[in-house]
N, C-alpha and C positions, 0 to 999 in steps of 0.2 A: 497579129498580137494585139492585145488589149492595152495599150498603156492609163493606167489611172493614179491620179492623185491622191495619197491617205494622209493622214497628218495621225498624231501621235492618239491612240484610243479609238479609230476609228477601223472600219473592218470592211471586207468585202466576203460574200457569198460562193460558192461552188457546188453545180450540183445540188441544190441546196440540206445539201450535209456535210458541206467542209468551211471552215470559219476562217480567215486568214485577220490576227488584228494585227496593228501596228505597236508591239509594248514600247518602244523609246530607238533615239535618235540621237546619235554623237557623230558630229562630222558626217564622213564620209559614210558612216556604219548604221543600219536599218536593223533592229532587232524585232521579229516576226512569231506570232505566239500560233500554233495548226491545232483547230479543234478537228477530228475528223475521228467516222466510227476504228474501232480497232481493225475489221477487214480492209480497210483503205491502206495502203503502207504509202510514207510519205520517208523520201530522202533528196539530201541534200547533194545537186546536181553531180556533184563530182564521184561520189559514192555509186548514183544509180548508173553512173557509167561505168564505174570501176564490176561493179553487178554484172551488167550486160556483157564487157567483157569479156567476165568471168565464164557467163554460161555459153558464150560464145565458142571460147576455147575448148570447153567440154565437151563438144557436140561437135569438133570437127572431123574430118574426114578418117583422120590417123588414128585418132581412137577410134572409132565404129569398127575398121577393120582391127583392130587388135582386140575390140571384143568380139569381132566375128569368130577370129580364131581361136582366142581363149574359147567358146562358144559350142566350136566346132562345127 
């Protein structure tokens, strides 16, 4: 892991087409502005696991076979 230092207005690079700046800083709280093209999808950690998941549970075992049989 990369740990870096931003201070308020200042940014770092990804891939260089994704923009992370720092918009402001209250306490404990980091508010964080994502430039990135629209094919990029960007979520917010707990979301893309709530995602994965999701597709996880679709794709298990018990459904494949109940669509085998719906199937035939």
């Amino acid at each position: 892991m990369l740990a870096l230092s931003r201070k308020k207005n200042e940014a770092l690079v990804i891939n260089n087409n994704v923009e992370i700046t720092v918009l402001e800083i209250k306490g404990e709280q980091v508010k964080l502005g994502i430039s990135a093209p629209r094919e990029v999808p960007v979520y917010r950690k707990e979301v893309y696991e709530q995602i994965q998941d999701a597709n996880q549970e679709s794709v298990n075992v018990d459904g494949i076979e109940a669509l085998r049989n719906l199937l035939g």
